[in-house]
C-alpha positions as CSV (number, residue, x, y, z in Angstrom):
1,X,0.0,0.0,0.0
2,X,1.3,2.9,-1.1
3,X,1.6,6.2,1.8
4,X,1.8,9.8,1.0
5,X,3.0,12.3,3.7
6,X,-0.2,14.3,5.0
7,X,-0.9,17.3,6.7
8,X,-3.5,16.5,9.7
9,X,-5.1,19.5,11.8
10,X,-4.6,18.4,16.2
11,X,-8.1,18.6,17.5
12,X,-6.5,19.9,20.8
13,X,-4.4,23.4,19.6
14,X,-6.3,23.4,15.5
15,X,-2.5,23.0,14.6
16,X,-1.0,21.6,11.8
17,X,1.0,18.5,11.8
18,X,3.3,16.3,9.5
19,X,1.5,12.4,9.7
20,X,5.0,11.3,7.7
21,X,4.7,8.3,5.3
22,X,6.6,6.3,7.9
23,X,4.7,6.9,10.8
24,X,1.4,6.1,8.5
25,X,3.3,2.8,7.3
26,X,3.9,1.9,11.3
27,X,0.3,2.3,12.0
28,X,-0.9,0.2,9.9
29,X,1.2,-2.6,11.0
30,X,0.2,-2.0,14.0
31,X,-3.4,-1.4,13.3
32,X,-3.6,2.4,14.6
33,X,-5.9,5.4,12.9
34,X,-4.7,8.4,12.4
35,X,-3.7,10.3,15.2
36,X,-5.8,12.9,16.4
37,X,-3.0,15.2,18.2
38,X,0.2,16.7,17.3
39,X,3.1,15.2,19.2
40,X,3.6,18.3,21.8
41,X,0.1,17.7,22.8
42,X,0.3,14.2,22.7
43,X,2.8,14.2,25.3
44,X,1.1,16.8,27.5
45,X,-1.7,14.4,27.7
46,X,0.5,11.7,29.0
47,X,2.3,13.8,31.4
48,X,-0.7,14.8,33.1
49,X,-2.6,11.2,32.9
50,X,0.9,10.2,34.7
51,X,1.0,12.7,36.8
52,X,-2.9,12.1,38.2
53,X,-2.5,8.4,37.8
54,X,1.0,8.4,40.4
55,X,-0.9,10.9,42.8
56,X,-4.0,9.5,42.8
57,X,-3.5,7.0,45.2
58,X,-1.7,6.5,48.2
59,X,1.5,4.2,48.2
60,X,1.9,1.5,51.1
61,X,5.6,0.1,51.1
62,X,5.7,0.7,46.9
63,X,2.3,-0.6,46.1
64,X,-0.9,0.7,45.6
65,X,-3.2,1.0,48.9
66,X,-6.1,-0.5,46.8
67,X,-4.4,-4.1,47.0
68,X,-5.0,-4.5,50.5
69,X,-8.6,-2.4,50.2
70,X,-7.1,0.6,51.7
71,X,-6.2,-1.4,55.4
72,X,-3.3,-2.0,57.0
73,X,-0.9,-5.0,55.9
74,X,-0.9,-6.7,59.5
75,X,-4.8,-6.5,59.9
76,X,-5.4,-8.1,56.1
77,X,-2.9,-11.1,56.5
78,X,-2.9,-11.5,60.3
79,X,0.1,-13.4,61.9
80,X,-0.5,-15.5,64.5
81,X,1.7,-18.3,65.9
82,X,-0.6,-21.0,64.7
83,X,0.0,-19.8,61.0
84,X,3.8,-20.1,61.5
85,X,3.8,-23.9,62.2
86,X,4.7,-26.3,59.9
C-alpha cells in the first residue's frame, strides 16, 4: 500500500501537523488510525494522565493501597503463631 505524507489539523491546539509516510506505514502494521493530536500535545496528555494516575492513590511500602482495600498489611494477612507452624 502505497503512503503519502499528509498534513492532519490536532483537534486539541487546531495546529497543523506532519503524519509522515513512515509513521502512517507503522500504523498500519500496527493497526492504529490516524492520530488525532500533534506530538507536543500528545505528550502533554501523557504527562498529566501520569502525573494524576501516580498521585491518585496513596502508596503503602511501593504498592498501591487499593491491593490491600485501603487497610493495614498486618490487619489483612494477620500473623499468628498457629499460621507459623509447619
Amino acid at each position: 500500500m502505497g503512503f503519502l505524507h499528509r498534513s492532519l489539523a490536532c483537534c486539541d491546539c487546531n495546529l497543523s501537523f506532519a503524519f509522515s509516510v513512515d509513521e502512517q506505514g507503522l500504523g498500519a502494521e500496527l493497526g492504529f488510525e490516524n492520530p488525532r493530536r500533534c506530538r507536543s500535545c500528545r505528550s502533554s496528555l501523557e504527562d498529566s494522565r501520569r502525573a494524576f494516575r501516580d498521585d491518585s492513590a496513596p502508596r503503602l511500602n511501593g504498592l498501591r493501597a487499593g491491593l490491600f482495600n485501603g487497610t493495614d498489611i498486618n490487619t489483612t494477612f494477620p500473623v499468628t503463631t498457629t499460621s507459623l507452624r509447619a
